[in-house]
Biotite code that builds the C-alpha atoms (Angstrom):
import biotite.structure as struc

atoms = struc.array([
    struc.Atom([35.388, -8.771, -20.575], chain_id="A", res_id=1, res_name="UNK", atom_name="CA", element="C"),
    struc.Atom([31.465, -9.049, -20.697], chain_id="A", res_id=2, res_name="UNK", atom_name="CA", element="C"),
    struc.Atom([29.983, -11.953, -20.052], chain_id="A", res_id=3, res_name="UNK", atom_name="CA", element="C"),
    struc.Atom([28.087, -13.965, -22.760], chain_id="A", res_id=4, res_name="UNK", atom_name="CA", element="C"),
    struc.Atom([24.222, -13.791, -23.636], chain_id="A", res_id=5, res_name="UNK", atom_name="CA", element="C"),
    struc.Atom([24.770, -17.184, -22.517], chain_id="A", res_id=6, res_name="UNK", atom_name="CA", element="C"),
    struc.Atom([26.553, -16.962, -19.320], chain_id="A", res_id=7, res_name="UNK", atom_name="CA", element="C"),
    struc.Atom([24.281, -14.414, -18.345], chain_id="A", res_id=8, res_name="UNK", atom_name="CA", element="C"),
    struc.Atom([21.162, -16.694, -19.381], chain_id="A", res_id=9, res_name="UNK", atom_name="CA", element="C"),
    struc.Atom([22.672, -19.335, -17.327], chain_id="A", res_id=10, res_name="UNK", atom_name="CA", element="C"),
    struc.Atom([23.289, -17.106, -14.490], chain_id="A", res_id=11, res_name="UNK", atom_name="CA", element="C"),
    struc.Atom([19.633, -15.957, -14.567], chain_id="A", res_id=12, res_name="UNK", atom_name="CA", element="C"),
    struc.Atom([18.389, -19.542, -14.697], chain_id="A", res_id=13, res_name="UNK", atom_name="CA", element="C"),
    struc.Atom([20.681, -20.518, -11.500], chain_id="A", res_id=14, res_name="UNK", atom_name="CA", element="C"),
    struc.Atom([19.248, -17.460, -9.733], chain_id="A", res_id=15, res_name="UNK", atom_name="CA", element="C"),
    struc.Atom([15.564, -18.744, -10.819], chain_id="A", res_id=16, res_name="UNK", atom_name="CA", element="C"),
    struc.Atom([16.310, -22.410, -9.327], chain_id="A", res_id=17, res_name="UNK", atom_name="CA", element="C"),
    struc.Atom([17.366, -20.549, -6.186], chain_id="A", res_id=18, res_name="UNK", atom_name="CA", element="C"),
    struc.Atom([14.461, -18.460, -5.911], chain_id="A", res_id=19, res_name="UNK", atom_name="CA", element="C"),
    struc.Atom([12.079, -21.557, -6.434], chain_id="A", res_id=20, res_name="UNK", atom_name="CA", element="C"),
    struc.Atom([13.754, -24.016, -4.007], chain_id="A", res_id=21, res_name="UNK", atom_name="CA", element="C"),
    struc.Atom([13.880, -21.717, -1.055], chain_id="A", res_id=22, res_name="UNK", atom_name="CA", element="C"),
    struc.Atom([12.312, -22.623, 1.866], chain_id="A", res_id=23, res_name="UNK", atom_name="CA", element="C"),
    struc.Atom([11.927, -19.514, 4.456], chain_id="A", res_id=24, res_name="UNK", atom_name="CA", element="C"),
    struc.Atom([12.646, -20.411, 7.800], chain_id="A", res_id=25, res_name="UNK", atom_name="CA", element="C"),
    struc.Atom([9.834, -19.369, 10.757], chain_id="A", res_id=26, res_name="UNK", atom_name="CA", element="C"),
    struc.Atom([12.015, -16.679, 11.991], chain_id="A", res_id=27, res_name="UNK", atom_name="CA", element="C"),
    struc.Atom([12.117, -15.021, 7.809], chain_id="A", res_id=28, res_name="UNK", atom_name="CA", element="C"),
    struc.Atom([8.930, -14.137, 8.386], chain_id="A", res_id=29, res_name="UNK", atom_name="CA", element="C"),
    struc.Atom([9.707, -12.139, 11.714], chain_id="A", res_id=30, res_name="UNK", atom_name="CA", element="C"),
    struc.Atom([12.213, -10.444, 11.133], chain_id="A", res_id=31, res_name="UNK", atom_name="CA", element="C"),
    struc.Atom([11.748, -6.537, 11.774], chain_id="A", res_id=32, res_name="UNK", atom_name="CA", element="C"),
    struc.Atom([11.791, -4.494, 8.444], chain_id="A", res_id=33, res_name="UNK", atom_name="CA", element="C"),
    struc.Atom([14.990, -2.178, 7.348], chain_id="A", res_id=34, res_name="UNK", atom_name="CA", element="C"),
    struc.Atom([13.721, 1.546, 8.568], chain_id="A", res_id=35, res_name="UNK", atom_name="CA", element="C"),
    struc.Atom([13.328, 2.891, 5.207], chain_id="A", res_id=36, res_name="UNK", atom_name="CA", element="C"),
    struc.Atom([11.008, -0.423, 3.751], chain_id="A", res_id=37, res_name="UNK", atom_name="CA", element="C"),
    struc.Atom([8.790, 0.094, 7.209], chain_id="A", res_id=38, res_name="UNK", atom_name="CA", element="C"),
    struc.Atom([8.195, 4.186, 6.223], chain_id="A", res_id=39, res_name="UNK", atom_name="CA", element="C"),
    struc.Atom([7.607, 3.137, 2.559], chain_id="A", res_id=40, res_name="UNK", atom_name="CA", element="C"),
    struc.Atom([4.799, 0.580, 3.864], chain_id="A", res_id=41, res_name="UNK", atom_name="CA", element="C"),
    struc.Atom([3.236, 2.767, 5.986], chain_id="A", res_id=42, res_name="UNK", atom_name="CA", element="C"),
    struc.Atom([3.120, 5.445, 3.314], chain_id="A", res_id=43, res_name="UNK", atom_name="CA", element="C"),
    struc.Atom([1.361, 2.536, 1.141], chain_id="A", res_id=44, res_name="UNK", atom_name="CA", element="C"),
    struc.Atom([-1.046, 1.695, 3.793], chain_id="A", res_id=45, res_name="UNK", atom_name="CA", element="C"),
    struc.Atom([-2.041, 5.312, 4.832], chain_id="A", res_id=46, res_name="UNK", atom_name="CA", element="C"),
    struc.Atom([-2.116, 6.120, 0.753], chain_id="A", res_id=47, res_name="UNK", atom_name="CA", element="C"),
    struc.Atom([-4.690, 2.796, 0.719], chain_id="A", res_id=48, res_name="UNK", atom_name="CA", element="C"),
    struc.Atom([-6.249, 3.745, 3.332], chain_id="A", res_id=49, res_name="UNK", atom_name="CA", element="C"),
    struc.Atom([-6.844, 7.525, 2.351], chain_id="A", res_id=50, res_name="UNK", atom_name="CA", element="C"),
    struc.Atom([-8.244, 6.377, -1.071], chain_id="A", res_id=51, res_name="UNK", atom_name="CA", element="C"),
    struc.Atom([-10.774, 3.905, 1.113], chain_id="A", res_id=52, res_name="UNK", atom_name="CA", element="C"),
    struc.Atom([-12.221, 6.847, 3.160], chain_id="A", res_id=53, res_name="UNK", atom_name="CA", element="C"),
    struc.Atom([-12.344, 8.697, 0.134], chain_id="A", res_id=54, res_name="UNK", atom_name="CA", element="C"),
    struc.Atom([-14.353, 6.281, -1.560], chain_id="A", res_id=55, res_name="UNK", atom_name="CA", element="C"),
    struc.Atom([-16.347, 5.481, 1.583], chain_id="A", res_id=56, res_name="UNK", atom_name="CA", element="C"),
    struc.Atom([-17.108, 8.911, 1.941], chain_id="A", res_id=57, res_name="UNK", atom_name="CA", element="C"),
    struc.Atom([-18.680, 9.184, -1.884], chain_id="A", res_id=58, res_name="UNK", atom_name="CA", element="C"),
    struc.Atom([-20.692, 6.661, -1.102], chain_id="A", res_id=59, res_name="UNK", atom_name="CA", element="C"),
    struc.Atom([-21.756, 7.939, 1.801], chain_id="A", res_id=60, res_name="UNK", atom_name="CA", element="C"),
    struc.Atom([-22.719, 11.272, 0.218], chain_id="A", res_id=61, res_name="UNK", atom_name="CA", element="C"),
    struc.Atom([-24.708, 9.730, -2.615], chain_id="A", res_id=62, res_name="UNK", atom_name="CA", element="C"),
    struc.Atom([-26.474, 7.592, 0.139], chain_id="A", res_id=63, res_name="UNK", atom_name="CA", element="C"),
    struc.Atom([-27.463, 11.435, 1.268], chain_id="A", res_id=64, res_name="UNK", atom_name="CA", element="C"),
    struc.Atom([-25.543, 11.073, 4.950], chain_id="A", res_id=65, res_name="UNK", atom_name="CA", element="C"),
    struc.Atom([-24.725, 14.600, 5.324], chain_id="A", res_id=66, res_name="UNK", atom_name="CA", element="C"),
    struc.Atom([-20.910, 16.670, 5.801], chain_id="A", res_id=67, res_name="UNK", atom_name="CA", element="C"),
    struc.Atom([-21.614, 16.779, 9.503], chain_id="A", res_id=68, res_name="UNK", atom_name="CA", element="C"),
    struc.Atom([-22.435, 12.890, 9.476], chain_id="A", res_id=69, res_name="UNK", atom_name="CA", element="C"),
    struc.Atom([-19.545, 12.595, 8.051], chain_id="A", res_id=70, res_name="UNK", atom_name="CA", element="C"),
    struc.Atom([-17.512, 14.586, 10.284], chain_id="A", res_id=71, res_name="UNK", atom_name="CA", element="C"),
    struc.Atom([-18.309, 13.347, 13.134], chain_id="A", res_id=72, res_name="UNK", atom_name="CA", element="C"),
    struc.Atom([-18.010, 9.860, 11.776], chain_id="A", res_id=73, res_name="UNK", atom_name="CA", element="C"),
    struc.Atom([-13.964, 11.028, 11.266], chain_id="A", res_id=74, res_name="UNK", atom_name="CA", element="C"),
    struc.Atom([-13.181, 13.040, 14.266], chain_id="A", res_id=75, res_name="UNK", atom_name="CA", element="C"),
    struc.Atom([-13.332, 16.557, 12.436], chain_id="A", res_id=76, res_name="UNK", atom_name="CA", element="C"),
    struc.Atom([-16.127, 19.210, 11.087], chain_id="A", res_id=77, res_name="UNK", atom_name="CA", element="C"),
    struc.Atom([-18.397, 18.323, 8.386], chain_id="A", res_id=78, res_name="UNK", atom_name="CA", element="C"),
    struc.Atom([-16.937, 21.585, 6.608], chain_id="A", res_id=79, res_name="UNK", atom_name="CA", element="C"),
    struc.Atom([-13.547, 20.410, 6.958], chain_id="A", res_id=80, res_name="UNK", atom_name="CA", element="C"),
    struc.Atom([-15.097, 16.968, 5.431], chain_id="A", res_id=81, res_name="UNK", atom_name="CA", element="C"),
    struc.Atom([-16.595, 18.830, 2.501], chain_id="A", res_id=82, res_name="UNK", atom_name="CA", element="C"),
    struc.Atom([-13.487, 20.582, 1.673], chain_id="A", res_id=83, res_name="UNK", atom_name="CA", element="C"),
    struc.Atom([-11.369, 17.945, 1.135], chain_id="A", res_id=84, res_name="UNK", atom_name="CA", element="C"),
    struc.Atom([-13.867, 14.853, -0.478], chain_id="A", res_id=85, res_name="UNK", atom_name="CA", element="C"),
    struc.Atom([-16.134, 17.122, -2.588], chain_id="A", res_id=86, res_name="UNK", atom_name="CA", element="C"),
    struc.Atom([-16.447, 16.084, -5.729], chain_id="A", res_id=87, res_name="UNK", atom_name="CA", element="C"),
    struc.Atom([-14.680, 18.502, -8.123], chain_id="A", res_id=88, res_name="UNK", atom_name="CA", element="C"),
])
């Protein structure tokens, strides 16, 4: 049998009251991550990252600093620079 509107109301609200009152304890927060969670985050990070430089690098460009600047500022070619952040 299905449960209620109700029940399942009530059953939300007790989950709620739970949620509210917790109190993590010191070691919650240290606790290492599952595998999968710590590739997800550092897909997040490098995709936040990646759309920093990208932005960094517009302004850069429109500040004139040129695609060897630029390249050197990252560790690669100011071609390879231009290839990837030019503005389509």
């Amino acid at each position: 049998m299905r449960p209620s509107l109700t029940d399942l109301i009530a059953h939300a609200d007790q989950l709620a009251d739970a949620f509210e009152s917790h109190d993590p304890a010191k070691e919650d927060f240290d606790a290492p991550l599952p595998p999968l969670m710590a590739v997800k985050l550092a897909a997040f990070r490098r995709a936040a990252a990646e759309k920093e430089l990208a932005q960094a690098i517009h302004a850069a460009r429109e500040a004139h600093l040129s695609w060897r600047e630029l390249g050197e500022a990252i560790g690669t070619t100011g071609e390879a620079v231009r290839q990837r952040y030019r503005a389509s």
